[in-house]
C-alpha positions in Angstrom: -63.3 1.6 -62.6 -64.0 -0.7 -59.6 -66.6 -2.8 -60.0 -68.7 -3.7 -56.9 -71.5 -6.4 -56.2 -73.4 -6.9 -53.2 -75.2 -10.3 -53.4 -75.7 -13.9 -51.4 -72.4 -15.5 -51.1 -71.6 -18.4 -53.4 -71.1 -21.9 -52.3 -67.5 -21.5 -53.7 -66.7 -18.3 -51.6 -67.0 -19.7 -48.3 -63.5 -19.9 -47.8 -63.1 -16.1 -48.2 -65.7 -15.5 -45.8 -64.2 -18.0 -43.5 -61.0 -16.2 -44.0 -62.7 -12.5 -43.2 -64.2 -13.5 -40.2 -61.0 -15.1 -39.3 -59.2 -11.5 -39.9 -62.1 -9.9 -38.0 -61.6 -12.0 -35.0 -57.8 -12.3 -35.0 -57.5 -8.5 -35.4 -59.7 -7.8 -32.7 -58.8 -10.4 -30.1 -55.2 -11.9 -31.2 -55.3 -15.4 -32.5 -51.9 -17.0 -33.9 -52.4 -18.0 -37.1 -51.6 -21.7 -36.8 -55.6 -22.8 -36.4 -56.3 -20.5 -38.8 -56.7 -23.1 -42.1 -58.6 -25.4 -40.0 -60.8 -22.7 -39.3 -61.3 -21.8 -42.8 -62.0 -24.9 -44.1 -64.7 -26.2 -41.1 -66.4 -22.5 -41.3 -67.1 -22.9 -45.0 -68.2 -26.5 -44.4 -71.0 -24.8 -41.5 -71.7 -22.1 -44.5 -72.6 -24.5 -47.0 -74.7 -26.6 -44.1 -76.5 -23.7 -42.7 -77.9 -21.5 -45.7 -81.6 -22.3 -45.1 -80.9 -21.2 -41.4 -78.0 -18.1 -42.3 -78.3 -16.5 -44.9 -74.5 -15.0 -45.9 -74.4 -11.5 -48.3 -70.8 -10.6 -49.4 -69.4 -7.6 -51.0 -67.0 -8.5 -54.0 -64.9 -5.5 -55.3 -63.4 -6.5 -59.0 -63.8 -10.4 -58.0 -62.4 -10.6 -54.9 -64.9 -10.6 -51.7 -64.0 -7.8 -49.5 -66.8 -7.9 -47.2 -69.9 -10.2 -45.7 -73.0 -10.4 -43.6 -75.3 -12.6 -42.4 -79.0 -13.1 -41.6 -79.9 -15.5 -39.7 -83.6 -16.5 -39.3 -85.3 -17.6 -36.5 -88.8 -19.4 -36.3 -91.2 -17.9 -34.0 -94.3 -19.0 -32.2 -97.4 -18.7 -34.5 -99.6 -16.4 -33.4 -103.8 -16.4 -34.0 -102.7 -13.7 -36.8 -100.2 -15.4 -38.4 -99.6 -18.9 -38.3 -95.7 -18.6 -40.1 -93.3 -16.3 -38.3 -89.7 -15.6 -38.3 -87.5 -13.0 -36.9 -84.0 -11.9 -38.0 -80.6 -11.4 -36.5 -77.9 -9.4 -38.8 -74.6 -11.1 -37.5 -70.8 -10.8 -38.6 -71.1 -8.0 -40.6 -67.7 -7.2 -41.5 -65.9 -4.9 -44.3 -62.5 -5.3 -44.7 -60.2 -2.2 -43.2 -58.7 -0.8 -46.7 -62.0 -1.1 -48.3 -64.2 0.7 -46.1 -65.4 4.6 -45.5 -66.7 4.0 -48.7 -70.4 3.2 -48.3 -69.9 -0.5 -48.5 -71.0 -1.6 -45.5 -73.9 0.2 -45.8 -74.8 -1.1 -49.1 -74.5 -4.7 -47.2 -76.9 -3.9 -44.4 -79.3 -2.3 -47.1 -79.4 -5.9 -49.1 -79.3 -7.8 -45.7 -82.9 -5.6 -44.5 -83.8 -6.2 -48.4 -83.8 -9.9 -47.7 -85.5 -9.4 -44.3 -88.4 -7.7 -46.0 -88.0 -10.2 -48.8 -88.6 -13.3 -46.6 -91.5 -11.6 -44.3 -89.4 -11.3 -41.2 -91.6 -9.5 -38.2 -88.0 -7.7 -37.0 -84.4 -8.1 -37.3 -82.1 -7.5 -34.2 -78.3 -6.8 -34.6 -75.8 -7.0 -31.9 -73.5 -3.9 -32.8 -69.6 -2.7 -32.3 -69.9 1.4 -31.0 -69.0 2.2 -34.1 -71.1 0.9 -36.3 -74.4 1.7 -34.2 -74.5 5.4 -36.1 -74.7 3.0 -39.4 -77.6 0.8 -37.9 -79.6 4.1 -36.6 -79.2 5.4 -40.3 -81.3 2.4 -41.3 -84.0 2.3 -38.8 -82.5 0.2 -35.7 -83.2 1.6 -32.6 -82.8 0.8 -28.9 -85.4 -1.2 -27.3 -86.5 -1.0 -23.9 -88.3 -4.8 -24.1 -85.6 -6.3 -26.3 -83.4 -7.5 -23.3 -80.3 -10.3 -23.0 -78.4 -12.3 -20.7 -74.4 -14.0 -21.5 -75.1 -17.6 -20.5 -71.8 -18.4 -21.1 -68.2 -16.9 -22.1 -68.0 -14.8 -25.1 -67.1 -16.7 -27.9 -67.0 -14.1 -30.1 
């Protein structure tokens, strides 16, 4: 029987999420693999430098880390109501292929909105592929007329 977790990443498995968000990125785009271990290793260094900031959630199926999310928190203006704000933003949430279909990236977003409500976040914004926008709608995201962006610079996806 397979034995799944869904938790916060350790300091120790920065390197596997380095390397899945190298895989994601890679496979989507096309990157040759020879910047791929310098990558790794200064990804896991920003991990381990940014956890008050981004928070990362992994899946681990039988000990190996087959997906990862983060949440990264933003500071708002305080308000005359409340003083202490924050807002979320769910980023590189990413399952890997031959593990999903299988409810684990949902499990992920439901511990990464856990954690929002946890730490008092007003909202949490994600920035979705097409297909996982059904997944987000499932847990109460919705389109937002006054939520609105602008690219400022190159995707650097």
């Amino acid at each position: 029987m397979t034995e799944i977790e869904v938790r916060p990443a350790r300091a120790d498995e920065f390197e596997a999420v380095a390397a899945l968000r190298w895989r994601w990125v890679a496979g989507r785009y096309g990157l040759p693999d020879d910047g791929r271990d310098v990558f790794v290793r200064e990804f896991a260094v920003w991990a381990r430098e940014n956890t008050a900031t981004h928070r990362c959630l992994v899946v681990v199926s039988d000990g190996q880390v087959v997906g990862m999310g983060f949440l990264a928190i933003t500071p708002r203006v305080p308000s005359p109501r409340a003083f202490t704000r924050a807002s979320g933003d769910v980023q590189c949430v990413y399952v890997m292929p031959e593990a999903r279909d299988g409810g684990l990236g949902g499990r992920l977003m439901d511990a990464i909105l856990v954690l929002a409500r946890e730490l008092g976040l007003e909202r949490v914004t994600v920035h979705s592929s097409e297909r996982a926008v059904p997944a987000y709608e499932r847990r109460g995201f919705a389109a937002s007329p006054c939520l609105l962006q602008a690219e400022t610079q190159g995707s650097a996806r």
